[in-house]
N, C-alpha and C positions, 0 to 999 in steps of 0.2 A: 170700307171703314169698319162695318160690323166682322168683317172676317179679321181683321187683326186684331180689333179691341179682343175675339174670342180666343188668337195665339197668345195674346200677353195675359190674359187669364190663366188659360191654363198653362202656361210658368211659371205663374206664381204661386203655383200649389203645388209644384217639385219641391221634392226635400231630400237630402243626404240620404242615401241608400244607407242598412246598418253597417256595421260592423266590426268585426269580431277578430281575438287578437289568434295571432299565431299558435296551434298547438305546441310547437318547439318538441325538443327531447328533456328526457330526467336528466337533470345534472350529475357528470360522475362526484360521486361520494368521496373524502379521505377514508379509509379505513387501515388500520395499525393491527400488527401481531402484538395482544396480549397474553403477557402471561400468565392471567390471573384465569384465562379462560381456555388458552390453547388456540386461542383461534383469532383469525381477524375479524376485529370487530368494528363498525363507525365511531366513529372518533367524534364525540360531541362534545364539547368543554362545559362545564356547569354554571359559568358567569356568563355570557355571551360568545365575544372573539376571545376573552380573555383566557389564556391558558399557565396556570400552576407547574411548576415543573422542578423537580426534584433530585438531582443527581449525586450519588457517589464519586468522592476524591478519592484521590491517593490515600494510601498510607505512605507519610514521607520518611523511610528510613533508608533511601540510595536512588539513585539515579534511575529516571525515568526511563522506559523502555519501551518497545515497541507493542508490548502486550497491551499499556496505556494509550497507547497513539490509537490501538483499533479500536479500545473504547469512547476515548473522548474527541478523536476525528469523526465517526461514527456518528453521536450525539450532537457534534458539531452541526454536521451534515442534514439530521435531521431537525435539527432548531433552527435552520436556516430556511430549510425548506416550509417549516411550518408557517415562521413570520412573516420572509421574502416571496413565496409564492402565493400560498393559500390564505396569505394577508391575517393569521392570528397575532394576537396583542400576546407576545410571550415573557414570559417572566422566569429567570433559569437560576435557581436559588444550588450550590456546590458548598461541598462540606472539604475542609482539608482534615486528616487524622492523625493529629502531631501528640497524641496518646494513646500507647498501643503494647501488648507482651513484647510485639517484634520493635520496639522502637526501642521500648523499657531495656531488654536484653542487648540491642545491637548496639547504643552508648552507651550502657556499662561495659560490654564487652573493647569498646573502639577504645573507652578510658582506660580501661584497664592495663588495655596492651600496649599504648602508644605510652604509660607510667614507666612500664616495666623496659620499652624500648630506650625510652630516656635515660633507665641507669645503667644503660651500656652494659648490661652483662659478657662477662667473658666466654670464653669458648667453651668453655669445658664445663660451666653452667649452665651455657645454654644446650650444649647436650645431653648433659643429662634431665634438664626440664623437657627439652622436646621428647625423650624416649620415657619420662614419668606420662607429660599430657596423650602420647600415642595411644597410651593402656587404654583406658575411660572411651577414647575416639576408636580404637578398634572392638571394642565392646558394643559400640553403636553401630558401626556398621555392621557387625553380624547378626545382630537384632534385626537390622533394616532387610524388609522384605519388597518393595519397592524397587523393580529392579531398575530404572533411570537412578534414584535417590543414592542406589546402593554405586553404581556405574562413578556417580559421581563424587562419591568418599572416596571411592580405592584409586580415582584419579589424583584425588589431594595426596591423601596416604602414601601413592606412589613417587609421587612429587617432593613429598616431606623427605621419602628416602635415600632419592636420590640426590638432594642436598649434604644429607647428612656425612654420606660419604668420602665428599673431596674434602669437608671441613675436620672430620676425624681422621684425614689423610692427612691435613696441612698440620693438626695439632700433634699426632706422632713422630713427624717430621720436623719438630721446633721449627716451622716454614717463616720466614719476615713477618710482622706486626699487621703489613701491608695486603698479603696476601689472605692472612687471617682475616685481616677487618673485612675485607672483601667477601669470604664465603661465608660469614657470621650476617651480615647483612643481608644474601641470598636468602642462608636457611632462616631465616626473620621473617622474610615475608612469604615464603613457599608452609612457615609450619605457623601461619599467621593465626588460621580457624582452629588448630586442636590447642593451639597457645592459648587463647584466645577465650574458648569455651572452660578449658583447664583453667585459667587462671579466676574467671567467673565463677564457676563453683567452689572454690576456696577463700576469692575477697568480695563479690559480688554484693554481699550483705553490708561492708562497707562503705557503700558507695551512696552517701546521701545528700550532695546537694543538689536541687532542684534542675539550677541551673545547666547539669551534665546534659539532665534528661530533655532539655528545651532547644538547647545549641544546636544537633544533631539533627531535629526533623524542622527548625526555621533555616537553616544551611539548603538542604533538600527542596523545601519548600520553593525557595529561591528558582531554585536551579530548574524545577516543575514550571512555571511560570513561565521563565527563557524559553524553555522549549514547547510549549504549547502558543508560547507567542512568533517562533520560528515555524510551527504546523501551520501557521494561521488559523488557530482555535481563537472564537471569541470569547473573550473574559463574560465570566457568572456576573449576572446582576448584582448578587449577593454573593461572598463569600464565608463561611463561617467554620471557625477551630473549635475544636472541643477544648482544650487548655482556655480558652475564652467564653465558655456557653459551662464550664462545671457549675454554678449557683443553679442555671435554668435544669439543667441534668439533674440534681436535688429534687428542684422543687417537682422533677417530672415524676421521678422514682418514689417520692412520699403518695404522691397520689395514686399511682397506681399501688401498693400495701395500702392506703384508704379505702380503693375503690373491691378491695381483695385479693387482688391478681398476683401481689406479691409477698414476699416473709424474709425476716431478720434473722440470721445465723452466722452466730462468731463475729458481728461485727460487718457480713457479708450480706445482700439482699441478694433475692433470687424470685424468677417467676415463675408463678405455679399452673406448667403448663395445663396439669389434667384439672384441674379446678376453671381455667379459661377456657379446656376445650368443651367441657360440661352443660356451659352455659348457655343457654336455645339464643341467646343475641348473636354468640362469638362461634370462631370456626379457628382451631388451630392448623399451621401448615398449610393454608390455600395454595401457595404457590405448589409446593413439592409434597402432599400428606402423603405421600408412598415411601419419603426419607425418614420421617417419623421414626427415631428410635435406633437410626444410625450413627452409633456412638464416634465413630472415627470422625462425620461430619461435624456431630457436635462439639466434640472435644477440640476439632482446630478452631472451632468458633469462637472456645473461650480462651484459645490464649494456650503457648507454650509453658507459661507461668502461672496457670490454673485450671492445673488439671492434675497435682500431687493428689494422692489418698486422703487425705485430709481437708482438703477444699472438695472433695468428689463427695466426702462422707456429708459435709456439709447440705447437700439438697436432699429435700422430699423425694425426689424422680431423679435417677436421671439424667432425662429428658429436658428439666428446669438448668435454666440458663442464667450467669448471675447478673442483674442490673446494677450492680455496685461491688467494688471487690475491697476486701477490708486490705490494706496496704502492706505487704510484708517489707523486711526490711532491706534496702537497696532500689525499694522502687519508690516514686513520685509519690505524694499524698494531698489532701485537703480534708480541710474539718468538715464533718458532716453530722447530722443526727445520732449515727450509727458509731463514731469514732474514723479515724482517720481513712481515708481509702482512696477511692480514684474510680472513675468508670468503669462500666461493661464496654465490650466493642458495639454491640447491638444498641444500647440503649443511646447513646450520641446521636444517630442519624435520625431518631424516635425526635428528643426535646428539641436540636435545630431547626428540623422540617416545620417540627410543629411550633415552633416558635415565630419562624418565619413566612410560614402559608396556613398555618390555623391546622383545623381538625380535621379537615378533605384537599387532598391537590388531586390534578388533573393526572399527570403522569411522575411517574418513578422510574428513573433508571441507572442502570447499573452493569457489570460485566455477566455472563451467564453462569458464572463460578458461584455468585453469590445469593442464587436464589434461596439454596437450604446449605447452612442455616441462618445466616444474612439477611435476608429480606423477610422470610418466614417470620424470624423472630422480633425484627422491626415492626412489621404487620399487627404482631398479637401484644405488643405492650402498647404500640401506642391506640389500638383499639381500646382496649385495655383503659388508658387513660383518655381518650373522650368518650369512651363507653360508646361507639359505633360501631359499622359495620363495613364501614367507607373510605377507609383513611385515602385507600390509593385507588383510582379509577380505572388507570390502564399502567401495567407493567412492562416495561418496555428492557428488554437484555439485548446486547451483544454479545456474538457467534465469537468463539475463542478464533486466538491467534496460533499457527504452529508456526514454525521453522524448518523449511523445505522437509516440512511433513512430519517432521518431530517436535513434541511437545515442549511447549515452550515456560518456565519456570525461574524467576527469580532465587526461590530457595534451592534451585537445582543450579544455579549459577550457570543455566542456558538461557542465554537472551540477548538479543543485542539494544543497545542504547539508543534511542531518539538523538541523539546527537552522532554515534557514528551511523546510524542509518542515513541522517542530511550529508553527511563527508560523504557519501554514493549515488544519493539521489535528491533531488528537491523537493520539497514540501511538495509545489505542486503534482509530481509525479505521484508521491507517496499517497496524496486526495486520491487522483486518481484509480490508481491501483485497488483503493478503500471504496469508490464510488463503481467500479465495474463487478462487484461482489457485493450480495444479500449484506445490511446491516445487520443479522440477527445469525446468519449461515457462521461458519468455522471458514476462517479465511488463512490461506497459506502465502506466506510472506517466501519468495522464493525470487532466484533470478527470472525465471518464463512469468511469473508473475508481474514483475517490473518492467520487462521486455514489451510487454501485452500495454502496459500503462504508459511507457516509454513513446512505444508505437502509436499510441492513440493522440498522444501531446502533438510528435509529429505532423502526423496525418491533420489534423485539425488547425494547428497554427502555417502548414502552407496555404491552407484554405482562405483564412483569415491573409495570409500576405499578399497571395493572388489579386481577393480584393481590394486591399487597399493601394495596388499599382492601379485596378482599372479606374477606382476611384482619384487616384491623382492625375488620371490623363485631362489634359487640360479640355473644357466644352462651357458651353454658352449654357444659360439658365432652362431655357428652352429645350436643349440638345439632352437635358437630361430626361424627360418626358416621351420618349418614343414610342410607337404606335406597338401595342404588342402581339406577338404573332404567334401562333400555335405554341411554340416551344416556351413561351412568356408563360402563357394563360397551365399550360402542362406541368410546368416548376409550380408556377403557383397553386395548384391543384395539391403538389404531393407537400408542398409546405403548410398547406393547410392540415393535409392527414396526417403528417408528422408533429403538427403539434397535437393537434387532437391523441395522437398515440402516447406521446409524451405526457400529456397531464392524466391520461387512464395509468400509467404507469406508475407514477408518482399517487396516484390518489390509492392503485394497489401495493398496500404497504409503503411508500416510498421508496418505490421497487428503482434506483439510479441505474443498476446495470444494465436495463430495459427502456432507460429513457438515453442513456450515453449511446445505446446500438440502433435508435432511433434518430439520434442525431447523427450518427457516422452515416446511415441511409443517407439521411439529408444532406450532406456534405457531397456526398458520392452523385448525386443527381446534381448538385449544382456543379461539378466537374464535370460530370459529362455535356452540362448545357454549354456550359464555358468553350469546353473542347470544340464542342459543334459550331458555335459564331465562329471560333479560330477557325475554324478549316475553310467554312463559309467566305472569311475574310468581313465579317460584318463582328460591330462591338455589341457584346451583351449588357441585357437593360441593367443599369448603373444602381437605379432603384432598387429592384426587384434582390440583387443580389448584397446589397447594402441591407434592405429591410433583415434578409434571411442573416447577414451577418451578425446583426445587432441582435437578433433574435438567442442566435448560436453564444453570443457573446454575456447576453441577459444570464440566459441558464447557466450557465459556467463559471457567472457570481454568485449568481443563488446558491450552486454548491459549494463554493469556496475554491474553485480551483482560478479566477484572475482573483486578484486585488487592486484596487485604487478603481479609477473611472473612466480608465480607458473605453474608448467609444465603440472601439471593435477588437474583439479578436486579445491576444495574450500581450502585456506591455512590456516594452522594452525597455530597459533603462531607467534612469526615476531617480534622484537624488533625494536627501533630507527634505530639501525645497518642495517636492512635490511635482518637480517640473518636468517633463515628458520629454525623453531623450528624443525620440523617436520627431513627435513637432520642431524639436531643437535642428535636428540634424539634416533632417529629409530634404529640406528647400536646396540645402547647398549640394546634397547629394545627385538631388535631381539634377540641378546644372553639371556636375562634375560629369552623371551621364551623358546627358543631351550632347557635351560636347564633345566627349570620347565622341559619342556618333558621328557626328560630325564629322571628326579628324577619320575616324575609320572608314568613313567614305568617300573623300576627298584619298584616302590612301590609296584605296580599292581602285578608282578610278587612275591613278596615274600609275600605278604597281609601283609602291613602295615598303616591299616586305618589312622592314625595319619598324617603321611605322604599324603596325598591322599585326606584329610579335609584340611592342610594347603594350597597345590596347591589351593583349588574351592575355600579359602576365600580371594588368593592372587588376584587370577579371576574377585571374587565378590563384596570382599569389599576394598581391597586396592587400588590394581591397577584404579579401577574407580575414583577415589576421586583425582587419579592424571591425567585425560584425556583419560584413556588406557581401550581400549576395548580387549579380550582375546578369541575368539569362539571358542572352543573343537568341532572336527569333529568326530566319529569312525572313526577309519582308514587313518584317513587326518593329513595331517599338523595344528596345529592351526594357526588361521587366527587372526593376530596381525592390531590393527587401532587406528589410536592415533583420539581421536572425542573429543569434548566440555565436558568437564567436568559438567557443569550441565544438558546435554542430559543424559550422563550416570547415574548422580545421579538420574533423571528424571526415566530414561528405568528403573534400579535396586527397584527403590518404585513402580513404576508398576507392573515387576515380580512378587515382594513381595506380593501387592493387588491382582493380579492374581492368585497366588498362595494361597493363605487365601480363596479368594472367589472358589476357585477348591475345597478344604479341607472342605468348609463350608459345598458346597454342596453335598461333597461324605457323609458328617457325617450325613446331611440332608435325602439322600438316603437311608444311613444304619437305621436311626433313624422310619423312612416311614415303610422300608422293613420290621422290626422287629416286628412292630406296628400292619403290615398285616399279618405278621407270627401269634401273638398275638390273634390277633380277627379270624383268621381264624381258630386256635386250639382251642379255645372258642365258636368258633359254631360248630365242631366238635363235642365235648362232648355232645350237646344237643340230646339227641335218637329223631328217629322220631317221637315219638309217643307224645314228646311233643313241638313241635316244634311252632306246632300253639296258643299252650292255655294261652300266653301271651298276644297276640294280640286282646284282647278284645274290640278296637274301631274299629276292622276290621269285627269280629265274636261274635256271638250270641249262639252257642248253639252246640255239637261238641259227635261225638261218642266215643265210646266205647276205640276204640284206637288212641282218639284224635284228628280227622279229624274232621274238619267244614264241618257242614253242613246247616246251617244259617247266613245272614250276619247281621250287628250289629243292624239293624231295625228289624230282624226276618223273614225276607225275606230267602226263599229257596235258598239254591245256583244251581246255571244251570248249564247245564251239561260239556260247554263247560270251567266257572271258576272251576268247579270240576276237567277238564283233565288240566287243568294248576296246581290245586295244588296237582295232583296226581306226574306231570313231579318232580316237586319241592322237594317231599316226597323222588322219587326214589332217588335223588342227595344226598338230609340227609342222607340216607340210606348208600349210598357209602362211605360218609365222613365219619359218626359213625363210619363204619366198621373198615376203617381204623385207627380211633383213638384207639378203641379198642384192634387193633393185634400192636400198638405203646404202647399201655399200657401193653400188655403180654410180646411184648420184652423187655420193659427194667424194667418189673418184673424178666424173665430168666435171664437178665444180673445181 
């Protein structure tokens, strides 16, 4: 009694041992290439998750093109990744620039000329205007030292003249009305640019209603839209025009002349760079100060249309850039303090920003083109005007675009269009292609480029199809839970390290190329698991390779390459409704298999070829042409996939070629083999004895049972070509032999 009352004492004075939490590891960090600093840097947002973000639009004066897809896919790309993965609150504020020299000029110029086309000029008008406009257009290209710029005038130029010819043909010729109107129409639109530019410098001043200059870049505009919504780019939180934001532009530009940054001349403001760079608060040129003073960069800055000797005389510096341009005539205006005028290029994306994220955003982005003088100079007025030092926190550019390695140029009229690049490829290949290359790198838009992106779509949606047949194999609640065995516990090891790899990739710079070759790893392990049950004759865990799918399938929304909410893998199908072809189709599919099976083994079983050719052509050639792939296993279930119907049509003419060129080359074999059969029964026949007495540019002179004994000079033969053609003899010897006891047998026979 007293020895237990003393066990239950002392257990009542046990207590919870301590303890203490896991040391864990550092979490990987995001960290971004800034351009403000050259380097990567952590990426902190200044509100919490919330992130400011600021990007550069178009300028809408033509059709979008692929130089714009690598920036705003790009941006896409990483605003998806910032919100969708690393879970920031983003907010993406975009400027359209439907006011601009290249805007101002390109609808005067489109007005101009589609005037002049309307009054049908005659033949013999119009060439003598096209050989006046030539004059002025040959003067600039010999000026043009640039030699793409230049490459690409004497292309027009060449163009221009070779129209000219059959029309000055047809008019010396009094040719039909018909034939005229026909090559008047050609050289119309071949001598469209020096037309064009010629008729702008003699009516251009003319040209004053507003509305020219508005039509042209909301048409554009438009059209920007369509095709960033065919990339599957997400639309800006905000969007914002400068034709809409001039009052807040005013009021940005009074302030900075308040604050002293800027000064009034002819009606023009301008900013006074060396008086801001002076200043111990401010730093002119953070991004590019090594460009400082490159007057070619500056001068495209301000415009094709201000940059005469008189607008140049106009600045203190330079260097000084105008924040307001007083209006000449032909171009767009509004009232202002100063008298009529219109914006700087620079100062727009200064009063929007700031109108719409205040005095500091988290990030700025833009193409790499426009660092100086673009951003430089955005930087220093709108410092300038909150008097800080902060406006932009991290500077984020994309890596130009080439074209299979040549530069790529709207004003060079080299480029292709967002629109005919989708007539070749699909958005989502085009992601692709974008997401296997650095966001910030120079990326080459080329076919091996596409091929690489092409290949990767492939590669990855068989993955995706594979599992979702193992997934439809029919099993019990239970049966999906099996016991897991080395090869289980092995996949799930390297799924683990794969994503771990994945998010250090992503968190280094948003490095995608590095997290997509991370995932193709991962794809390639779970084939070879797959492979290995198949051989085994046992099913792989259903789970395990579902989980990895969903996974595969997660990150490949994040970046934008599925759309909608497909459960795995790339969707098929999809109407207005929403509805998933794929769920629609599959159940009936499934049966239409199951009972092919059926019927094909009931065939097999009583040999009924007939039956048995209908199944491989329902396989081959029907079912394809409606999306439906069919894989016969031995021994297996067939493996049903519903895929692209022009992949399939694609795979099935390959077979086809492959199969032809297998047949070519077996008959090619046969055709060899027979040939050596041939020739070698034919040196058979020949007895030893005469074997050599053809060879008379070899041999001269020969015994008794035909052996050389001289060579074809009459030279002795030595002893040692003697033991070679003695070796040579014996071999004939063997062979005759044998052809001989083949000529008795099938005498006996």
């Amino acid at each position: 009694m007293a020895q237990a009352a003393g066990d239950e004492q002392g257990r009542g004075r046990r207590t919870q041992p301590p303890w203490s939490p896991p040391a864990g590891t550092e979490p990987c960090k995001l960290r971004l290439y800034n351009s403000l600093t050259r380097s990567q840097d952590e990426f902190v947002p200044q509100q919490g998750r919330k992130v400011t973000w600021y990007c550069c639009g178009p300028t809408v004066y033509d059709a979008a093109h692929m130089g714009h897809a690598r920036s705003y896919i790009s941006f896409d790309i990483l605003r998806r990744v910032l919100r969708d993965y690393f879970q920031f609150d983003v907010f993406y504020c975009m400027n359209i620039t439907d006011v601009d020299d290249k805007i101002i000029k390109r609808a005067r110029q489109n007005y101009l000329f589609e005037q002049y086309r309307g009054e049908r000029p005659r033949a013999t008008q119009l060439l003598r205007d096209v050989e006046t406009a030539l004059k002025p257009f040959s003067l600039q290209l010999n000026a043009t030292t640039d030699p793409d710029k230049k490459q690409m005038l004497e292309r027009i130029r060449d163009a221009v003249q070779l129209a000219v010819e059959p029309l000055a043909d047809s008019v010396q010729r009094n040719a039909s009305g018909e034939e005229i109107s026909a090559r008047v129409e050609v050289l119309l639109e071949k001598a469209r640019d020096p037309l064009a530019e010629w008729l702008d410098s003699h009516l251009g001043s003319q040209v004053t209603d507003n509305s020219i200059f508005s039509e042209l870049p909301k048409a554009w505009e438009a059209e920007f839209h369509r095709d960033m919504e065919a990339l599957n780019v997400l639309p800006p939180d905000v969007l914002t025009r400068v034709s809409e934001y001039v009052p807040e532009i005013v009021s940005f530009v009074e302030k900075i002349v308040a604050n002293g940054y800027g000064y009034v001349s002819n009606g023009s403001v301008y900013f006074d760079t060396a008086k801001f760079d002076a200043s111990e608060a401010h730093s002119y040129a953070k991004l590019v100060p090594e460009a400082v003073g490159d007057q070619k960069a500056l001068q495209e800055g301000e415009g094709d249309l201000s940059i005469s000797a008189d607008r140049l005389s106009e600045k203190r510096s330079p260097n000084d850039f105008a924040l307001w341009k007083a209006s000449k005539p032909g171009e767009p205006s509004w009232e202002c303090p100063w008298g009529k005028g219109r914006p700087g290029w620079h100062i727009e994306c200064s009063a929007m920003a700031g109108t719409i994220l205040g005095a500091s955003m988290d990030i700025h982005g833009g193409g790499f083109d426009l660092r100086f003088p673009h951003h430089d100079n955005e930087l220093a007025q709108s410092e300038a005007y909150f008097e800080n030092d902060c406006w932009v926190r991290y500077f984020l550019h994309t890596g130009h675009l080439t074209i299979a390695g040549c530069k790529m140029s709207k004003s060079l009229k080299n480029f292709i269009t967002i629109k005919d690049a989708l007539k070749k490829h699909s958005a989502r290949q085009l992601r692709l292609a974008f997401l296997m290359h650095s966001w910030k790198d120079t990326l080459d838009y080329s076919s091996n480029t596409m091929e690489s992106a092409i290949q990767y779509e492939r590669f990855m949606n068989e993955f995706f199809l594979n599992v979702k047949d193992i997934l439809r194999a029919p099993g019990d609640a239970t049966g999906r839970f099996e016991k897991w065995e080395e090869q289980e516990l092995e996949l799930n090891r390297s799924f683990d390290d794969k994503k771990a790899a994945v998010h250090e990739a992503l968190c280094d710079n948003v490095d995608t190329r590095t997290a997509l070759e991370e995932m193709r790893a991962l794809v390639g392990q779970c084939n070879l698991y797959m492979a290995a049950r198949k051989a085994a004759r046992k099913l792989p865990s259903r789970v395990l390779l579902e989980t990895v799918a969903a996974y595969l399938t997660q990150m490949l929304r994040i970046f934008g390459a599925i759309e909608g909410d497909a459960a795995l893998g790339f969707p098929v199908g999809g109407g207005a409704s929403g509805t998933s072809l794929e769920a629609t189709v599959m159940p009936f599919l499934q049966v239409l298999s199951d009972f092919r099976e059926g019927v094909r083994k009931i065939a097999r079983e009583k040999k009924v070829l007939e039956v048995l050719q209908l199944s491989d052509a329902l396989r081959d050639d029907v079912l394809p042409e409606l999306g439906v792939r069919l894989e016969d296993h031995e021994g297996l279930p067939t493996v049903l996939k519903l895929v692209d119907r022009d992949t399939l049509v694609k795979e099935r003419e390959e077979k086809k070629q492959a199969e032809e060129e297998k047949r070519r080359k077996k008959e090619e074999a046969a055709r060899k083999k027979q040939e050596q059969e041939a020739a070698k029964l034919e040196k058979m026949k020949i007895p030893p004895s005469k074997m050599f007495l053809s060879e008379n540019e070899k041999y001269s002179t020969f015994d008794e049972n035909g052996f050389p004994t001289h060579d074809a000079e009459g030279k002795e033969l030595s002893k040692g070509q003697i033991k070679k053609l003695k070796k040579l003899v014996e071999v004939q010897e063997k062979l005759h032999k044998e052809y001989l006891q083949l000529v008795q047998n099938a005498g006996l026979k």
